[in-house]
Structures are given as structure tokens and as C-alpha cells.
N, C-alpha and C positions, 0 to 999 in steps of 0.2 A: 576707630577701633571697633571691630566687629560684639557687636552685641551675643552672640551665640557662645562663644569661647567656652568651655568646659575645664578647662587646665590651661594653664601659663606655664616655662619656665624661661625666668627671664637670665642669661646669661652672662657670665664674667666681664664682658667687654660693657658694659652698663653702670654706669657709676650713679644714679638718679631718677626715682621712678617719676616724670613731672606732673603737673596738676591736673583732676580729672580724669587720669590716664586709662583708669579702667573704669571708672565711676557708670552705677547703674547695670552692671554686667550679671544681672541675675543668674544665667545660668552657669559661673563662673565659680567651679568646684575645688580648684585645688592649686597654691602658687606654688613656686620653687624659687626663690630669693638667692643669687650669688654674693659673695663675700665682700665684693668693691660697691655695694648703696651703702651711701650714708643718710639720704635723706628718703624718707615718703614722704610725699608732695600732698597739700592740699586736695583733699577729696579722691586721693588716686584711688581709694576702693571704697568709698561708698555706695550705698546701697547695692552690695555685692550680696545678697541676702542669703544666695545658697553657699555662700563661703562658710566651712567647718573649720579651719583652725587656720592656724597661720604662725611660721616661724621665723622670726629677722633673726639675720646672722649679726656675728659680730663684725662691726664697721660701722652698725648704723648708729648714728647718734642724733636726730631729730623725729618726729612721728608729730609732723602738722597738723591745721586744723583742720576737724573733719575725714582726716583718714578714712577712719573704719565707721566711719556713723551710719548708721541704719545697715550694720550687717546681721541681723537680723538672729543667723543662724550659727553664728560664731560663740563659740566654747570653748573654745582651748588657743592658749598666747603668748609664744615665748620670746622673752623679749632680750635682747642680749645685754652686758654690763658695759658696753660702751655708749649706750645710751642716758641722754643728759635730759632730753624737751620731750614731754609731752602736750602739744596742743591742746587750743578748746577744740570739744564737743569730736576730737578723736575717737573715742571709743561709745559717743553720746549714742544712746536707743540699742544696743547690742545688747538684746534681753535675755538672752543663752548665757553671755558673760557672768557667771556670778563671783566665781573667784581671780584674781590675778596678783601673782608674785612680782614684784618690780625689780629691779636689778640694782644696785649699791649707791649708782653716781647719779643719779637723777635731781639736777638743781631746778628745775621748773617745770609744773605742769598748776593746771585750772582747776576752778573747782566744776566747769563742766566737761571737767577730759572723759571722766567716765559719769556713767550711770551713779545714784547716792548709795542706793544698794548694793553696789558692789562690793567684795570683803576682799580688801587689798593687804596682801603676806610683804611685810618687810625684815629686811635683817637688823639683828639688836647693833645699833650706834653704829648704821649707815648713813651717809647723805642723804638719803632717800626722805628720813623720817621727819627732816627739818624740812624739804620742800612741802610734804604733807600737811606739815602743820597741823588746823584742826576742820581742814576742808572735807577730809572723810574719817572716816574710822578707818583702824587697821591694825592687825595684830602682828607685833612683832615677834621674828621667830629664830633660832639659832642660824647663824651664816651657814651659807653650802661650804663643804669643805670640797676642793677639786683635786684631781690629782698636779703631783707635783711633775713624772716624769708618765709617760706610756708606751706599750709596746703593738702593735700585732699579729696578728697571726702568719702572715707573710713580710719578708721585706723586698723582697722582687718576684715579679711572677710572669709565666709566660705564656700567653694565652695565640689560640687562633679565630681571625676575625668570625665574630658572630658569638664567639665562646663568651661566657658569665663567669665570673666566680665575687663569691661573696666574702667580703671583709670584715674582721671584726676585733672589737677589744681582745688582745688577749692576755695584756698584763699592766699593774700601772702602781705605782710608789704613791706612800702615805694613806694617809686615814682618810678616802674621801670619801664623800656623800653624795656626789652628783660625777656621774663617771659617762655621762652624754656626750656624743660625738657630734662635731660640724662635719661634713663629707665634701671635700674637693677638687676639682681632678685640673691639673695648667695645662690640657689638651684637649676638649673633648671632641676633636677631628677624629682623638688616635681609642680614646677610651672615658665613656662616662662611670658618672657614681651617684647612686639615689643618696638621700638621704637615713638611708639605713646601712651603708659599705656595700652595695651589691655594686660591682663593677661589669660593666661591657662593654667587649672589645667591639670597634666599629671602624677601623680601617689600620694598614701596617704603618709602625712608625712606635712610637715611646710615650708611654705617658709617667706624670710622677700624681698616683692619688695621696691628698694628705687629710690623717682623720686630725680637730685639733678639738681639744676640752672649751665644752662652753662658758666654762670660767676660767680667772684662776684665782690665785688664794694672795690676803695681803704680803708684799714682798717679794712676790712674782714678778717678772718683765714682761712677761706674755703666759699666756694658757701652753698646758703643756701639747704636745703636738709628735704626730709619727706619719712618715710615710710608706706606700709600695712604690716600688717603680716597676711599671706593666710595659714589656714588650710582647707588639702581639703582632703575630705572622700574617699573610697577606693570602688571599686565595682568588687564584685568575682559573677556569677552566677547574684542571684534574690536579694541579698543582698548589702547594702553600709553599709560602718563599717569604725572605727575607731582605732587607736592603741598607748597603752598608754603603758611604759614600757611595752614592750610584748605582752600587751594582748589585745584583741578585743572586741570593744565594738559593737555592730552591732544598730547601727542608724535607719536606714529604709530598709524597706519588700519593692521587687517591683514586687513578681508572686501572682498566684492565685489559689495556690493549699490548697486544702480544710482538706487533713488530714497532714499536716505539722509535720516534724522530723528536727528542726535545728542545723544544726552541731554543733558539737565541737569543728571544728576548721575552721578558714579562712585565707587564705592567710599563710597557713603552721603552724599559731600562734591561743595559745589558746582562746576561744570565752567565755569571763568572766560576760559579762553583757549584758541585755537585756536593751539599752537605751529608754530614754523617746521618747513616741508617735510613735515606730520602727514600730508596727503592728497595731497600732489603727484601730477603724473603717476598718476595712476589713470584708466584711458580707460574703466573700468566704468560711473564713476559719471554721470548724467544731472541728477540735482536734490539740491540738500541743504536743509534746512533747519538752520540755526544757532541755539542754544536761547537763550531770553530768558537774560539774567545774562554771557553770552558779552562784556567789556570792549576782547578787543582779538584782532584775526585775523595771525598772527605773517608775519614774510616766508617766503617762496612756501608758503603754504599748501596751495592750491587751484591751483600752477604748471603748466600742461600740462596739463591736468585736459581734451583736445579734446573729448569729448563732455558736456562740462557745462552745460548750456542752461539753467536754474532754479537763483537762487538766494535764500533767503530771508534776511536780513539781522535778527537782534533789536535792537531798540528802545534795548535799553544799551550798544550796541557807541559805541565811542570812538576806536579806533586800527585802520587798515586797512595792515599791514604791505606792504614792497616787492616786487613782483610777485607777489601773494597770490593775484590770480585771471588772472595774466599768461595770453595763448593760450587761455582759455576756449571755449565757444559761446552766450555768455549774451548774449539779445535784450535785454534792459533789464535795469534796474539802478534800485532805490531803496536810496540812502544813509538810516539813521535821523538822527533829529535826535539830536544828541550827539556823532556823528562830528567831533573836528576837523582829521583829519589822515589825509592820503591819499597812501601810500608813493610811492616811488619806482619806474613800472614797474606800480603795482599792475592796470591795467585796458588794458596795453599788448597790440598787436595781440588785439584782440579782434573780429574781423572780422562778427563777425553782429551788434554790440552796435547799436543804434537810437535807443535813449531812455534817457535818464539825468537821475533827479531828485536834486538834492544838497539838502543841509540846510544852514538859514540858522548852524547852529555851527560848519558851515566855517570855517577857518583856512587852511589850508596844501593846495596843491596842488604835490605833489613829481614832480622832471624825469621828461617821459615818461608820468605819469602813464595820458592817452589816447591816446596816442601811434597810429599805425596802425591806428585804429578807424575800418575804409575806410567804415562803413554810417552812421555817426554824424555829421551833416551840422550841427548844430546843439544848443545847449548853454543852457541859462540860468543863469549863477552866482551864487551866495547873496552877501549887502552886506557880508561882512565878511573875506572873504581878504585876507591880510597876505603874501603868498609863493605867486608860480607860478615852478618850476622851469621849464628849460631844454625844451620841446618837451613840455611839460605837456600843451597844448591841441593840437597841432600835427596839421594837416589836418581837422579843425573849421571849415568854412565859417563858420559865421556863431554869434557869443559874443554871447548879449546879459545884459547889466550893468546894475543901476539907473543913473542917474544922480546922480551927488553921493558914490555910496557908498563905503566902502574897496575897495572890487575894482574899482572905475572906475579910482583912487588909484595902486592895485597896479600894473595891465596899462597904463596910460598910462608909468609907472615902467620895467617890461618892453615897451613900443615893442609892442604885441600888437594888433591893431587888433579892435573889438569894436561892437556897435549899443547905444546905451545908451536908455534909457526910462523914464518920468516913471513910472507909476501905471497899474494895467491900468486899460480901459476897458470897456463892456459893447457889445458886437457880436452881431449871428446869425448862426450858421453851418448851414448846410443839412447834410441828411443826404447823403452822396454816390447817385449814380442807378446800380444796375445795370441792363445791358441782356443778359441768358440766357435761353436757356430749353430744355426740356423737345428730348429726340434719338431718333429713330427712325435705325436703319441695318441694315445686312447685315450677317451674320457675313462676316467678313475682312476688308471694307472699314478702310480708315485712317481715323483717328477722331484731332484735333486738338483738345483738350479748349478752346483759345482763340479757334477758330475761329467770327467773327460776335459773341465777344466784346466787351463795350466797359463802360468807368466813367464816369463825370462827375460833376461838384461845380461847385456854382456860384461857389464861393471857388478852388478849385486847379484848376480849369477838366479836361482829359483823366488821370485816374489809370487806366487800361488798364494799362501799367506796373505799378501797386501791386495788382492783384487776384491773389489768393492762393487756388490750387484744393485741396481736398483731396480723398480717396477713390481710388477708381483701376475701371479695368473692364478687362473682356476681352475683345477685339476679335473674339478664334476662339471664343468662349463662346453661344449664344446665351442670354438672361435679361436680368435688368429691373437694371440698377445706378445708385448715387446717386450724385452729385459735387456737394460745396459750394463755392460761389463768397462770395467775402469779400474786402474793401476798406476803407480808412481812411482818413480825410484826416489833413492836418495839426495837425488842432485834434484830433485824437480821437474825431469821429465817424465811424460805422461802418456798413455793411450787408452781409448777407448773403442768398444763397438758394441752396438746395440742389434740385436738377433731377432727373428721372430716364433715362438714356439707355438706351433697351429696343435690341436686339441681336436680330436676328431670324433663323430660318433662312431660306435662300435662295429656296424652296417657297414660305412662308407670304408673301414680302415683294410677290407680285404681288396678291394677294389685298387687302394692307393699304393697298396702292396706290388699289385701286379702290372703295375705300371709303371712305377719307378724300377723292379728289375726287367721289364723289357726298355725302359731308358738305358741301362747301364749296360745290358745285353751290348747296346747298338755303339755306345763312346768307344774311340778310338783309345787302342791298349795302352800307347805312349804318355796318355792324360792321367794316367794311375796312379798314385803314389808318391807323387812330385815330390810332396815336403820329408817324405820321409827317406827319397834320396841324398835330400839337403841335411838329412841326422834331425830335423825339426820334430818334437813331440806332436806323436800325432792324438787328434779329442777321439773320446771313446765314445759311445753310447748311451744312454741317458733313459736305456730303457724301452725306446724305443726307435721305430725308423726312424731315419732322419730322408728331411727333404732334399738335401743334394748329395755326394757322389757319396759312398761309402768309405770312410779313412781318410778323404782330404780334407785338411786344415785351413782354415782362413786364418790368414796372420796378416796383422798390422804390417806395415812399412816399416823399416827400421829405417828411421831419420838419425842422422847425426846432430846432437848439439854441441857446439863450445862454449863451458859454463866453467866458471871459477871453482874450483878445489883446492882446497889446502894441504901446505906438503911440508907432511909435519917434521918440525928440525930436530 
């Protein structure tokens, strides 16, 4: 045994401190004694001489010979009521020792246990005072009284690794006099406990701390005694998580990265659920993906999350807790198949949401569900809902339902009015027509990126409205910049074309004048006006020249698709 030691605590699994065991260990400041010793062994801490105090728990019931002899610097001694033997010359040359209390049941000790000096407190018409005899003096003094029952200030608490929290009396039955705590913890993998109730969490998993009275009173069975039971969560990386047979709940998010991918596994074990409020409110994040195995996304997960516009959904999710993705900015939404149950709130005000495909293992659509999803104009629901809550669908133009199905069943039930339909049918739908194209201007000039704009489809007749510009330019710049032009119908087909609007300086722009009309001068007459032979909207002006012919249109290909439409009965 190392001579230098400063502190000991020796731990639960130790039934037996044996002989010698730390004997001589002068620099040896401070023990922690667990509840299973019963015996100190001959000379285990003699000449410990920088030892100040020392507390045996209850359990111990010998204190051999020569224990504590020559600790030189020891003052203070408490000894538990389960002790019986005091050896010789235990306590012998312990010159600090002036006083010490003995505890009730003590049938044997020496008359060289302690120092003659010493002024030893016992209780009136204990065992104690017959072992005493007349080997020392001693004054006898009223019995401790202890509590009968106690309480604390917690009875379960949940902490995350690394976290403290401190314990303490905070209630306890009868008139007692010594209201001292033992501190215990039957884990300390998961969480310790000083001897004052300060508990700390140090890995995830359960512990049970138990505070118990250092006495108790005659007609007692045992001292009285309280527990907390401490679950404390786990932290790997940016994550605190939990684990429940095997699997990982992951509790709280604590980075700030914006397109988030969360494992599938932590702490080597699989990561099964998304718990309540884990990522709320985080206006970081932009897209998540949720990892395959993922069974159930807990309430408000993903709550307030305003910058959250992508998200990806695994294939084994099953349960979408109550406002999970409440306030979002997520443009669509696919449910996996598996899904039967869709919380309360979960998909509420979600103002950019547009498309939403549900799974035919729908069940339950819970109140509020879509609730003020102003973008969201139409809905298809799978044949087997049994339950739409209260304002489920509400502000949803147009629900369409199989006919015959259970969700026909359902929303007839709930007065909900919906378009029901036989069996898709095979239709064509055209590619929608853009009409953009290519911008000549002067630097300064105002530049209206929708300017001479226009869409068309031959099924949804004018989408101008739905074209979606991206890119951006600089009006005081001059240079060559791109802007993409894009559009959808209702069925899902699309077009796109991306232009170039060159930006000129003011100098150069007389020059580009006069040679795009001596180009035009020269093109053959026949080339003019093509689309507007065809009745095609022709783009207008933008304010300025444009770089090719004057009035002709660039339009998209109109492709045909065969897509599924509903043909409502």
C-alpha cells in the first residue's frame, strides 16, 4: 500500500479492512468507510497521524487491537451502535482524542483501549457502562433519541451525467435528538453520494441513494431510513439520451448544426425514439434526417423548430407524437407506411406545408392535427381511419376519400364534407408552357424579374401565380447574371429555364442598340412572330433591350405525361 495516499474511500464490495492495511500512512487525510465492514483489523490505521476524524458506519461491530494507535492527530470519532469490542491500545497515544461518546451495546473493551484521560459520554443504563466498569471515568448522559420515520427532499430525481444535486433531511417523526444521516448509494457506476447527501451523476443508468439514521431508538427493528431513486441521462457528442431495455431514447439536442443527420446508434445501442421536446425550438436547424429503426417521434419534438423546411421521416416510424413538428417550415411531408397515429397538433400551423402524402396504415387522425396549414389546399386520405379529431383537417378545401372506405365511414360520422372516388383512372396531362426569356438592360435601370412573364397548362389553364424564380442580380453591377424560372401543376408536372440577364454599362448600351437592330434589319420576315401565330403569350419587355429577336417567345416543350387522377363519383 502506497505510503503517500491523501484520501481513501473504500467501497461497498469490502466486507473487512485486514491487518496493517494502511498502518504508518502519515500523509493519509481523510477515509470513507462503506456500510458492509464489520471488522477494523489490527493496526489497520495506525500511525495514520495526519488522520482528523473518522466515521465507522453501522455494520461494524469489532475495532481490534491497535487500530487507531498513534493517530496522533485525531479529534473527532463516531462510532456506530452496532458495535460490541473494543480492543487493546485501539485508540492508545491518540492525543487530540479528549472526548468520546460510545454507542449502547459495547460488552468488551481494555483498559488500554483508549488513552486514561480520555472523558468517555455514555448513555444512562446502557451495556456500555457495565463493560466500563471502573477502568475509566465516564459520564453518564441522557440516551440519543433518533427519529422514528424520515423523509427527503426528493424521492426520485433526474439528473444528466456530470450534474450534482444535493440531498437532505427534510422531514422526520418523534422527538429526536440526533437527526445524522449515513449516505448510500447501490450503484456508484450510475451515481455517488458524499457523506453530507451531495449526489453525482457519473454515467446513464439508475441508482437508489439511501439516507439511513445513525441510531435508533429502544423497540426499533432497524434505524429509520429514506431513499431517492436518481435516473441520470447519458451524453455522447451533442446528444443526452436515455436507455431502456437496449434501446436509446435520445432526450435533448445540445449543437447547432443546421442540416442535422442523427444517428442510429449511441452509446454502441440502438436509437429507437425521438423523446419529448429533444430538438424543440432550435431555429438552427433547416433539415433533419431521422435514422431508420427511429419507432416513435415523442410530443413536441421538433416544436417551433421556424427554420425547419426538410424533413426525412424512416420507413419504421409508427407513432408521430402531439405537436412534434408544430410551427415548422416544412413544404411537404411523407408519412412512412407504418405510421398509425398522428398526435394531437402534430402538423399545426405549418404555413409553408403544400403536399402531404399519408400511409394506407393510418388510423387515427388526432384534433388539430392540420390545423392552420394556410398553403395546404387539398389532401388524399388513406381507406382505413377510425378517428378524426376535432379541427383535424380544418381549412383543407377539398378531402378526397375512397368511396365505400372506413374514412368515408369516419368523416360522414364527424359531418366533415370530403369528394369521394371510385378507382384512379388513366388521363394526360401536358407539361405546363413557360413564356421567359433572355434580358439586356443598363446599369441602374429597375429590373422586375416577372416582368413579360407568364405559365400555362393545358389542364390548370394560367399558373403565373405558381412560378418560382431563383438566383438574384445586381441592378448597379454591370455583368452577365442567371435567373431560374420553374413551375408545377397540379398533377406534379414541371418546367423549368434558367435565362441570362447581362447588365450593361451606359457607354456600351448605345452601341448594343445598334447592332442588334441592324441584326434584325437582316433575319428573314418568315422568322417573326411564330408563337404568336400559334395564339402563344408573347413576354414583354422588362424595360429594356432584350438580347434576341423582338416578340419571340422561348417556351418549354410541352411533354405529355400519364399520371393518375381521380374521377370523382
Amino acid at each position: 500500500m502506497s505510503k503517500k495516499l491523501t484520501s481513501v474511500v473504500i467501497p461497498s464490495s469490502v466486507t473487512s479492512i485486514g491487518k496493517n492495511a494502511f498502518r504508518a500512512n502519515r500523509s493519509l487525510r481523510q477515509v470513507s468507510i462503506s456500510g458492509n465492514i464489520s471488522v477494523i483489523s489490527q493496526g489497520a490505521f495506525a500511525y495514520c497521524t495526519s488522520l482528523s476524524s473518522i466515521t465507522l458506519p453501522e455494520g461494524v461491530k469489532e475495532i481490534a487491537n491497535d487500530a487507531f494507535n498513534n493517530c496522533t492527530s485525531l479529534s473527532t470519532v463516531d462510532l456506530p451502535q452496532s458495535l460490541y469490542k473494543i480492543g487493546s491500545n485501539a485508540f492508545a497515544d491518540c492525543d487530540a482524542l479528549t472526548t468520546l461518546t460510545l454507542p449502547d451495546n459495547i460488552t468488551s473493551l481494555t483498559s488500554t483501549s483508549f488513552e486514561r484521560s480520555i472523558q468517555l459520554k455514555v448513555n444512562k443504563g446502557s451495556t456500555t457502562i457495565e463493560a466500563i466498569g471502573t477502568k475509566y471515568n465516564y459520564q453518564e448522559i441522557d440516551p440519543e433519541v433518533y427519529p422514528i420515520s424520515i423523509g427527503l427532499n426528493e424521492d426520485e430525481k433526474e439528473l444528466v451525467q456530470g450534474d450534482t444535486f444535493q440531498l437532505r433531511l427534510n422531514s422526520y417523526s418523534g422527538d429526536a435528538t440526533n437527526t445524522d444521516l449515513i449516505w448510500t448509494t447501490d450503484n456508484d457506476a450510475v451515481a455517488t453520494v458524499d457523506e453530507n447527501g451531495l449526489v453525482t451523476a457519473v454515467n446513464e443508468g439508475t441508482a437508489i441513494i439511501t439516507a439511513t439514521s445513525v441510531g435508533k431508538n429502544e423497540g426499533q427493528d432497524a434505524p429509520a431510513f429514506a431513499t431517492c431513486t436518481i435516473h441520470v441521462e447519458g451524453v455522447e457528442g451533442d446528444y443526452v439520451y436515455t436507455v431502456n431495455q437496449g434501446n436509446v431514447t435520445i432526450t435533448d439536442y445540445r449543437g447547432d448544426d443546421k442540416d442535422l443527420v442523427i444517428p442510429s446508434t449511441i452509446a454502441q445501442k440502438p436509437v429507437t425514439e425521438i423523446g419529448s421536446y429533444s430538438f424543440w425550438s432550435n431555429d438552427e436547424m433547416t433539415s433533419v434526417v431521422i435514422p431508420e429503426g427511429v419507432v416513435k417521434i415523442g410530443d413536441y419534438a421538433f416544436n417551433g423548430n421556424d427554420n425547419l423546411s426538410k424533413i426525412t421521416l424512416p420507413g419504421t416510424l409508427k407513432t408521430i407524437g402531439a405537436r412534434a413538428f408544430y410551427g415548422t417550415a416544412m413544404e411537404e411531408i411523407t408519412i412512412p407506411d407504418g405510421v398509425t397515429s398522428i398526435g394531437r397538433e402534430a402538423f399545426n400551423t405549418c404555413h409553408n406545408l403544400v403536399r402531404v402524402k399519408l400511409p394506407q396504415s393510418l388510423t387515427s387522425l388526432c384534433p388539430n392535427a392540420f390545423n392552420s396549414c394556410n398553403q395546404l389546399t387539398e389532401i388524399t386520405l388513406p381507406n382505413n381511419i377510425t378517428y378524426v379529431g376535432t379541427n383535424a383537417l380544418k381549412g383543407i378545401d377539398t378531402i378526397y376519400v375512397q368511396a365505400g372506405s372506413k374514412t368515408q365511414q369516419t368523416l360522414d360520422k364527424a359531418k366533415i364534407s370530403y369528394t369521394a372516388f371510385t378507382k384512379p383512372s388513366l388521363i394526360t396531362n401536358t407539361v405546363p408552357v413557360l413564356h421567359v426569356q433572355d434580358v439586356t438592360m443598363q446599369v441602374g435601370d429597375c429590373f422586375d424579374p416577372m416582368n413579360g412573364v407568364s405559365a400555362t397548362d393545358a389542364e390548370d389553364g394560367n399558373l403565373t401565380d405558381k412560378v418560382v424564380v431563383s438566383g438574384s442580380i445586381e441592378p448597379g453591377k454591370a455583368g452577365k447574371y442567371q435567373l431560374t424560372y420553374s413551375v408545377t401543376d397540379s398533377q406534379g408536372a414541371s418546367a423549368s429555364k434558367t435565362i441570362t440577364v447581362t447588365v450593361q454599362d451606359k457607354q456600351n448600351n448605345q452601341e448594343s442598340d445598334q447592332k442588334e437592330e441592324s441584326s434584325l434589319a437582316q433575319k428573314p420576315a418568315s422568322h417573326k412572330n411564330t408563337d404568336k401565330a400559334k395564339g402563344t403569350n408573347t413576354a414583354t419587355s422588362f424595360g429594356a433591350k432584350l438580347a434576341s429577336v423582338a416578340g419571340v417567345v422561348s417556351v418549354l416543350s410541352a411533354g405529355i405525361l400519364v399520371v393518375l387522377k381521380r374521377r370523382q363519383s
